[in-house]
ZANUDREN-669612 format. One record per residue (C-alpha): residue in three letters; x, y, z negated. Coordinates in steps of 0.5 Angstrom, whole numbers, plus 500, padded with zeros to 3 digits. Layout:
BEGIN
alaXYZ ...
***
This chain:
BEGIN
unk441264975 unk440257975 unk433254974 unk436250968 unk440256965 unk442257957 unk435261955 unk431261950 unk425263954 unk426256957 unk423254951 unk415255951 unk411250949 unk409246956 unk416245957 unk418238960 unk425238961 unk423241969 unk426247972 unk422253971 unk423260973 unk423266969 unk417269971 unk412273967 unk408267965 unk413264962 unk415268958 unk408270956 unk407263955 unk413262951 unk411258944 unk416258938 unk412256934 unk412250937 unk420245937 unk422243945 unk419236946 unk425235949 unk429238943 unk433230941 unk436230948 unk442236948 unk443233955 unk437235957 unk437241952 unk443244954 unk446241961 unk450246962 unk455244956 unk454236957 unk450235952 unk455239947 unk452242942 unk452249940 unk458251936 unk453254931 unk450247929 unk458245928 unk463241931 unk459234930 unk452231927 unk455228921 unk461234919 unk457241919 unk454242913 unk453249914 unk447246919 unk443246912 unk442254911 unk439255919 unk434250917 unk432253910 unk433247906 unk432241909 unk438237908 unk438233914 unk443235919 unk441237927 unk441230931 unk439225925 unk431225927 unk429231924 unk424236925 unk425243925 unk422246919 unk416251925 unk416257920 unk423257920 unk426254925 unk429261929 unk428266923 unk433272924 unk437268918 unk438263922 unk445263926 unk440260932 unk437267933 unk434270940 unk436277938 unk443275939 unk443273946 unk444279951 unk444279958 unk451279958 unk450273955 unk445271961 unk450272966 unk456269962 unk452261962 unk450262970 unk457264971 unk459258967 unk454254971 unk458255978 unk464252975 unk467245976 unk465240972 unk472239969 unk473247969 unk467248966 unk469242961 unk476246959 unk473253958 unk468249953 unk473246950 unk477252949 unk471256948 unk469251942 unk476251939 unk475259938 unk469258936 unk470254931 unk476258927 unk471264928 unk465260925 unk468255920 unk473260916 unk478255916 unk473249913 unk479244914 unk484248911 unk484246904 unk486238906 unk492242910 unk495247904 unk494240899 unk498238905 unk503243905 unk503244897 unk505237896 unk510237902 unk513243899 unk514239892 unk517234896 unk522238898 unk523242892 unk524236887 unk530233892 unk533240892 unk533240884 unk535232884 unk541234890 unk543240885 unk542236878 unk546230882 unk552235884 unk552238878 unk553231874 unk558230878 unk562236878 unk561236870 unk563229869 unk569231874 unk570238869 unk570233863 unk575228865 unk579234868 unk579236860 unk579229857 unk586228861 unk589233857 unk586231850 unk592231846 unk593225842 unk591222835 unk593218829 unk591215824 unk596219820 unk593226822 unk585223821 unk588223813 unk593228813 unk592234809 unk589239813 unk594245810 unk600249812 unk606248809 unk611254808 unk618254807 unk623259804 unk629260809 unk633254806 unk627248808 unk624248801 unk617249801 unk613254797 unk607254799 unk601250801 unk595253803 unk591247800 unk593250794 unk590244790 unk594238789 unk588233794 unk586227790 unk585223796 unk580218795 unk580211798 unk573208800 unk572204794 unk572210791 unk567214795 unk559212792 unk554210798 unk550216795 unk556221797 unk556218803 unk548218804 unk548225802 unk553227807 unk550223813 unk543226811 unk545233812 unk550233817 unk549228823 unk542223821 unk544219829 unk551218825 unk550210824 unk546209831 unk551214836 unk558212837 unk561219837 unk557223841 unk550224841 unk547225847 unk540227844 unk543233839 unk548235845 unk543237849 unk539240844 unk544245843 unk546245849 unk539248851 unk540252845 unk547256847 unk544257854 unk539260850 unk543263846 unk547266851 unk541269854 unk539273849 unk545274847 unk545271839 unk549266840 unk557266841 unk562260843 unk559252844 unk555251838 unk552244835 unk550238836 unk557235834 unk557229831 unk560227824 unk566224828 unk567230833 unk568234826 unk574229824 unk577230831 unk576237830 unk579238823 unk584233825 unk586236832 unk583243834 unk582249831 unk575251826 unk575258829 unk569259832 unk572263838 unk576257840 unk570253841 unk571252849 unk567248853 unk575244854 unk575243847 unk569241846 unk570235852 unk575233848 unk573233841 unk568229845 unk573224848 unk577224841 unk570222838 unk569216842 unk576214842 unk576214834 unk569211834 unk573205839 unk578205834 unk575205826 unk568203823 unk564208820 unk566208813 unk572209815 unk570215818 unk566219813 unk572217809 unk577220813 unk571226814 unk570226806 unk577227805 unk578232810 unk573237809 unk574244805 unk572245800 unk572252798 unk576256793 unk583253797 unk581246796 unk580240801 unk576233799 unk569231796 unk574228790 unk578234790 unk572239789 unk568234784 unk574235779 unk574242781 unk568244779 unk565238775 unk571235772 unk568229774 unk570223780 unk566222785 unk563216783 unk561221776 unk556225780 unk548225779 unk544227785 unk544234784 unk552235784 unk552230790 unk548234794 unk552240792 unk558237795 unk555235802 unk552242803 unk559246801 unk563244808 unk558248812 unk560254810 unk565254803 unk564262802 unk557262803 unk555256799 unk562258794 unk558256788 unk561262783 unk560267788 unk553264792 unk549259788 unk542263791 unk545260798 unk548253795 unk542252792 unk538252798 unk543249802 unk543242795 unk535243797 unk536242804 unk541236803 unk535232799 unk530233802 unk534230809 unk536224804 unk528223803 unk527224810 unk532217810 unk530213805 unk536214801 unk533217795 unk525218793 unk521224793 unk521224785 unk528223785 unk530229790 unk524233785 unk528232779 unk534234782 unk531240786 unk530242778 unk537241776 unk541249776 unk546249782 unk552251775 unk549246771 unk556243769 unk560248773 unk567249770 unk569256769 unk573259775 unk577263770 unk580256767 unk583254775 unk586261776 unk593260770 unk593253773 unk591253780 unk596261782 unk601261777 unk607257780 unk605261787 unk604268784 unk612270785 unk611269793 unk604271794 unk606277797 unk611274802 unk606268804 unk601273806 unk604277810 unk608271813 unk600268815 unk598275817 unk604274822 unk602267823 unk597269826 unk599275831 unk603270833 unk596266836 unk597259831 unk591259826 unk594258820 unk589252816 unk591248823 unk593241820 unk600239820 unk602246821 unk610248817 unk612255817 unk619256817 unk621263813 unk626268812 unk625268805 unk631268800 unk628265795 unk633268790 unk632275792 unk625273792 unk624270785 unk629277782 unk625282785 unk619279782 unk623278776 unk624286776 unk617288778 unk614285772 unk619288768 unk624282766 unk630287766 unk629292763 unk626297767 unk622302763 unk615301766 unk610305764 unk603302762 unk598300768 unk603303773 unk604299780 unk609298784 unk612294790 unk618293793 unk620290800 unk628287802 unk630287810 unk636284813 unk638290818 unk642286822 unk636282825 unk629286821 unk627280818 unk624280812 unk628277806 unk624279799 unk617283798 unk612284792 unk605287793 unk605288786 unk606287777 unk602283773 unk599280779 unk594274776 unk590271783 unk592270789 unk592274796 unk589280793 unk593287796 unk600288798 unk602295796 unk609293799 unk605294806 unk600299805 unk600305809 unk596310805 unk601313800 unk606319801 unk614317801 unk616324799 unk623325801 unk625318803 unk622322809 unk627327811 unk632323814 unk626319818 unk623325819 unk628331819 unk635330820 unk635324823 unk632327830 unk636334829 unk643329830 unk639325835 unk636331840 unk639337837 unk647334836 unk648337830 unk654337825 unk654334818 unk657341817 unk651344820 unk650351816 unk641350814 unk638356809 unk634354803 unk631361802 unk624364800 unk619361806 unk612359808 unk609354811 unk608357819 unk602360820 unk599359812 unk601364806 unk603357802 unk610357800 unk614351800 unk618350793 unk623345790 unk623343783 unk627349780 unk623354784 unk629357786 unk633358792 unk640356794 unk642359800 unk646357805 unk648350805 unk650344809 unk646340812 unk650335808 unk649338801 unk641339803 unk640332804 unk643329798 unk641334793 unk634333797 unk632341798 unk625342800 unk625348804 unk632346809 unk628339811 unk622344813 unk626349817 unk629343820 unk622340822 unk620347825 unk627346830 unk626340832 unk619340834 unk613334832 unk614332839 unk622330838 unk620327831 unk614323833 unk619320837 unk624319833 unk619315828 unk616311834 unk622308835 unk622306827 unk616303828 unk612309824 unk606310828 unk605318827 unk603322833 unk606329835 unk599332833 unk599328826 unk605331824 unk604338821 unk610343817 unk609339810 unk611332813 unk618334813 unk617332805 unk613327806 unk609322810 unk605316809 unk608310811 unk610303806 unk616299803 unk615295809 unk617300814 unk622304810 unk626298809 unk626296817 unk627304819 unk633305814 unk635298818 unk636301823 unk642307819 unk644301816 unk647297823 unk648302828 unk641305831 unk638298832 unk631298829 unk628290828 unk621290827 unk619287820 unk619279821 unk617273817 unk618268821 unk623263824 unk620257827 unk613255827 unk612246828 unk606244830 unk603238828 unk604235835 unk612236833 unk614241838 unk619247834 unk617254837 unk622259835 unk622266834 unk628270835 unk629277833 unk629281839 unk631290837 unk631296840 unk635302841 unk632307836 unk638311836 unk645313838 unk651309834 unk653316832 unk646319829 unk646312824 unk653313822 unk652320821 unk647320816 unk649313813 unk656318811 unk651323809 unk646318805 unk652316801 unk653322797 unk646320794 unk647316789 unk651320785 unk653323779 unk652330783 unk646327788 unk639327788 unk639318785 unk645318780 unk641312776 unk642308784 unk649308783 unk653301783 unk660302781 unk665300788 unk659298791 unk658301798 unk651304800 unk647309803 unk641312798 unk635317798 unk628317793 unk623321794 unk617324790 unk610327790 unk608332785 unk600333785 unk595339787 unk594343782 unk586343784 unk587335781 unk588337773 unk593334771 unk600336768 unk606341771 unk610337773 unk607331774 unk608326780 unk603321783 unk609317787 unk616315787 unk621312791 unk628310793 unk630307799 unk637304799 unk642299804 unk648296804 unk651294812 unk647287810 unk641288806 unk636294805 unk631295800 unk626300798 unk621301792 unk616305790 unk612306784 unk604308782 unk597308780 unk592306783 unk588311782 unk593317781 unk588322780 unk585319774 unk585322767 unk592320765 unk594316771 unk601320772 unk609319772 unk612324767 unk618329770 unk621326764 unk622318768 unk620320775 unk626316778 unk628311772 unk623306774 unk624305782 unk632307781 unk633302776 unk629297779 unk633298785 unk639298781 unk637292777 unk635288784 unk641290788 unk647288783 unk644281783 unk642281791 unk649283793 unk652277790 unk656273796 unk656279801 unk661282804 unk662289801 unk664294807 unk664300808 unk661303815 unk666306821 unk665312825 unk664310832 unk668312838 unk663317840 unk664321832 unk669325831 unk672328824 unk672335823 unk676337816 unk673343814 unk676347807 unk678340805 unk671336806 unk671331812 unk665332816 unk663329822 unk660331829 unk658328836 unk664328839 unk664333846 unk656335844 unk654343844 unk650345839 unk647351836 unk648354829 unk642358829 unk645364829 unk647363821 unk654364819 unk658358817 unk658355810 unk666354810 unk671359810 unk676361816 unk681355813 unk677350816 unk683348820 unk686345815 unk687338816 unk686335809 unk682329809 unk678327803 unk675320802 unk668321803 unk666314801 unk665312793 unk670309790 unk671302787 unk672301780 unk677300776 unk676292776 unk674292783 unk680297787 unk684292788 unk678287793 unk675294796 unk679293802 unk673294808 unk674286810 unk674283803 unk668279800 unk667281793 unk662281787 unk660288784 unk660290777 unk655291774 unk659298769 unk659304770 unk664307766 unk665315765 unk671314769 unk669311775 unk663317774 unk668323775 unk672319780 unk666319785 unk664327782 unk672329784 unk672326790 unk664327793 unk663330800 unk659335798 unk660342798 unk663347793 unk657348789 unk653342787 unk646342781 unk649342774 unk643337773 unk643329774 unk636329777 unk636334783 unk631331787 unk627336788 unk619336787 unk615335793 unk610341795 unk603340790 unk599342796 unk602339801 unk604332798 unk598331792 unk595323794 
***
């Protein structure tokens, strides 16, 4: 060991900086009560560091506080000319301590001492470092993480204003994208009527959905207090913007981020401007739905445009004029004589603010249905013009104490006026909308002219009929409705919802699906699909005897609770015999006459059908109409249309062409067209049908009631007849709306006066003008004369008679023809050549009577009475 080693023996009393040994006296004179004289010179302390100082007393005089706790509280730091504290100096506290000096320790320092000065300097450094981050516990590591921190910030704020920069461009390339392709707008589309137009096949127009005449105010008319209340509540910056207010988008921005987080809100919503709404009732859609981010780009870039282009009067102006009103009306000046009878100019501040507020929502805030709702709305607009400075607080408090109905006229008083002139093409305009539709337009979009198929003189003698201007017997409180098609394209021709209707859009039973058609359902359902799939004869022997609903203990029976037994099909369709239509069903099967129907647009599937559908299905006059078509032109259905062109407001003709399918062979729809003709005779099922000369096919229905509903034997709850000609087809039914109410029935006494005679009344009328032609018989038909009746069947097809015996007796081969179709009258016989044009009379003489009577394509046997049409079973057909 070296004389002047590191050892705290060294420090005795006496020392005086010589070399010592380490020998007993030493160590027995060892003091260290006493401080080292020479204890303020670290070169002569510690020569083997070269006066660095130990680790423990920190890296340099000035900077190691932790200095202060081995010196018990004295606040100076070692090397400033401080004393040690003598009786804390060296305590076991202390990071100076001898205890921690070992003789590993020892020999560690002596070996240091034999190392090369610059050796002994680099393991000192070294050993000091480790030292240091060993003894300091990163002292010098909160300056170097708020270092971090910040650069860390840095970085991330020129990554967010990166990104925020590349979306801006990105959004500002997506907005001009769409700005590009913004469709164009004019002055005229600004104060245009915001209302579809339709028209009637001839270009005339019959409705307006802007069913009030717009009294169209012009500026000067407009007072500054309607105005000020509509810019109070609906966009306040309207005056500072100049179409598009940054501060509102972006704060309805957050709010459909948000909202599409949480999943409350739909679509882009809010922060529109008052001329953005212009540009959206002038151009765009108010659908909700169609609120995309292109529109509202565009509305925005419109917005500007507008702004570039009008004052701000101008636009409130137009936005004033523009505005739905509710309960059909457009217009603040419109709304103000609707429901005040006053001008604009006339109104206080409470009927002022009750305009302004409505065009948020005219249903929630309709004054008749919701003046709870309006009255909070009328309060929020005054409240926001106090916020303004348009009106005092006293003035808003009166007004907030005036009744939202304060002056309101009655809304019984605008329904003679505002529907009477409409309510002959009510049904036809609603469901020519609810095809609008379906086709992808909006029907309030302005500018938008519906081009119809409606026959308007059809249309108005349906009505007529309906509501019994002819003559037909109605009972009291019965509705009805009927629906006229062309069978050569599907469209729809005429149609009523109903009689004695007196509002608007109310229901359209000429499309209501929930009322049984009784018999009118066996062609359809039955013998339809039996010529179609089983290739069945006109001849073909069916039994009308005793029977039950497969699998049930029910029988099925006709009117007359008897049996007829073997009969033709022909003889069963046209008296309309119950149990051979259901004996039918069961040999066609569900799945053929599911089918069948399908093809017809009637919806109904395999398993929804059951034996008692054979007698009746659910189904409309709509859908009869274009099935029977479907008879009428040879097998091809058209689905039901209203529809001929659409013109949108940007001038562009969109046309819609009627496109059929084929639904069935040519020789199914001639072979029961030729059967149905038998109907509407003396000896069918419908004699009160028959028009004289005129040549058409026939079939009615009738639904009886359940005997659990109470009402009378022989009670009906729904009649129908469905009927057509090779141009026009029509069908009618008749009921109460509620049939099981006490009283609600239709007598077996009248069960088929009203739809036969209604349909009698309308068809001699609508047939004016058209070709009066009988049907030929396809090449793939042949006829077969059986005992002098001409039948028909499919030509080479096998078919089966079920094993029952042949109605027709062995002369069958007798090649006499009789005529099968009905003959003209007398005043008529010389024009009912198959290619003439004529104008059926109206007569029904008891001659041409006996003629059709003698010369019938019926079997041998017919019902002695004129009404045949059997009863439906009660308990498969009651409502």
């Amino acid at each position: 060991m070296s004389d002047n080693s590191y050892n705290p023996n060294n420090f005795g009393s006496n020392y005086d900086g010589q070399n010592h040994s380490s020998d007993s006296a030493n160590k027995a004179n060892s003091n260290f009560d006493s401080a080292p004289s020479n204890y303020k010179d670290p070169n002569n302390m510690f020569p083997e560091t070269n006066g660095r100082l130990p680790i423990h007393f920190g890296r340099n005089k000035n900077k190691n506080k932790n200095i202060n706790k081995n010196f018990d509280g004295n606040q100076s730091s070692y090397g400033q000319n401080q004393d040690f504290n003598q009786s804390n100096d060296f305590n076991q506290n202390s990071d100076f301590n001898t205890q921690n000096f070992s003789y590993e320790n020892y020999d560690s320092y002596n070996n240091d001492a034999n190392k090369a000065p610059n050796e002994k300097r680099r393991d000192s450094s070294n050993n000091l470092k480790k030292s240091r981050r060993k003894s300091n516990n990163g002292s010098n590591r909160p300056k170097n993480k708020k270092k971090s921190k910040l650069r860390l910030f840095g970085k991330i704020i020129a990554w967010f204003t990166t990104i925020f920069a590349l979306v801006l461009l990105a959004g500002m390339a997506v907005f001009f994208t769409y700005a590009a392709s913004a469709p164009k707008i004019t002055e005229s589309e600004l104060a245009s009527e915001n209302s579809t137009q339709i028209y009637d096949s001839q270009g005339n127009l019959i409705y307006s959905v802007s069913q009030q005449q717009r009294d169209y105010a012009d500026q000067s008319e407009i007072p500054k207090s309607m105005m000020h209340a509509v810019v109070a509540i609906e966009d306040r910056r309207f005056y500072k913007h100049h179409g598009v207010d940054v501060y509102r988008t972006l704060g309805a921005l957050v709010s459909d981020i948000k909202g599409k987080i949480t999943g409350s809100t739909a679509g882009l919503q809010g922060g529109s401007t008052l001329t953005q709404q212009l540009v959206k009732l002038s151009v765009f859609s108010t659908k909700t739905s169609d609120q995309t981010l292109k529109v509202k780009a565009q509305e925005a870039w419109l917005a500007l445009k507008v702004e570039r282009n009008f004052s701000k009067n101008q636009i409130l102006t137009f936005y004033i004029n523009k505005v739905n009103m509710g309960n059909g009306i457009y217009g603040m000046e419109t709304a103000a004589k609707y429901y005040f009878g006053k001008t604009l100019k006339q109104l206080d501040v409470s009927q002022t603010a009750i305009l302004a507020g409505i065009p948020q929502s005219p249903v929630y805030y309709d004054p008749y249905v919701y003046p709870k709702n309006l009255k909070i709305r009328r309060d929020q607009v005054l409240a926001g013009e106090v916020k303004m400075g348009y009106i005092t607080q006293a003035q808003a408090n009166k007004a907030k104490a005036e009744s939202v109905t304060k002056g309101l006229i009655s809304k019984s008083k605008h329904t003679a006026n505002s529907v009477s002139t409409n309510l002959t093409v009510n049904a036809y305009v609603q469901s020519a909308l609810k095809e609008v539709k379906k086709l992808g337009y909006n029907p309030n979009k302005d500018g938008l002219k519906i081009y119809t198929a409606m026959n308007m003189k059809m249309q108005k003698r349906l009505y007529k009929v309906l509501n019994g201007g002819t003559g037909v017997p109605w009972q009291n409180g019965i509705q009805a409705a009927a629906t006229v098609a062309n069978p050569k394209n599907g469209r729809i021709l005429a149609q009523v919802g109903g009689r004695n209707v007196t509002t608007m859009f109310g229901l359209n039973r000429a499309v209501q699906t929930n009322r049984s058609s009784g018999s009118t359902a066996k062609p359809l359902v039955d013998y339809g699909p039996a010529i179609e799939y089983l290739n069945w004869p006109t001849y073909r022997t069916v039994q009308d005897t005793a029977y039950k609903y497969p699998g049930t203990n029910t029988s099925v029976h006709d009117f007359d609770d008897e049996y007829e037994g073997n009969m033709t099909m022909r003889k069963a369709i046209v008296v309309s015999r119950n149990i051979p239509a259901v004996k039918t069903l069961m040999d066609v099967g569900t799945t053929r006459s599911s089918e069948f129907l399908n093809k017809l647009g009637i919806a109904i599937k395999a398993s929804q059908l059951t034996a008692s559908s054979a007698i009746g299905i659910n189904v409309s006059t709509e859908q009869e109409a274009t099935a029977f078509s479907a008879f009428a032109n040879g097998g091809t259905y058209y689905k039901p249309e209203y529809v001929e062109k659409i013109v949108t407001s940007d001038g562009v003709t969109h046309s819609y062409k009627p496109s059929g399918t084929r639904a069935m062979k040519k020789s199914t729809a001639f072979m029961m067209t030729n059967m149905l003709e038998g109907v509407p005779q003396s000896n069918g099922s419908a004699p009160g049908a028959k028009i004289s000369g005129l040549y058409q096919a026939v079939k009615p229905g009738i639904v009886g009631y359940a005997s659990s509903v109470g009402q009378p034997d022989g009670a009906e709850s729904d009649v129908w007849l469905t009927g057509y000609t090779k141009y026009l087809a029509a069908s009618f039914w008749a009921g109460y709306d509620e049939p099981n109410k006490t009283g609600n029935y239709i007598p077996y006494s009248s069960e088929s006066s009203m739809p036969e005679r209604a349909y009698r009344d309308f068809m001699i009328s609508a047939i004016q003008g058209y070709e009066n032609t009988n049907w030929t018989a396809p090449s793939t038909v042949e006829k077969v004369v059986k005992n002098g009746v001409t039948e028909y069947e499919v030509k080479g097809a096998k078919w089966s008679n079920g094993g029952l015996p042949s109605v027709y007796s062995s002369s069958s081969s007798s090649t006499q023809t009789v005529v099968v179709d009905p003959p003209a009258s007398a005043s008529t016989a010389s024009t009912s050549s198959s290619s003439s044009s004529v104008v059926v009379q109206s007569s029904s003489s008891s001659s041409s009577s006996a003629a059709a009577s003698s010369s019938s394509s019926n079997d041998t046997q017919t019902s002695s009475s004129a009404n045949t049409e059997s009863s439906a079973n009660t308990d498969s057909n009651s409502p």
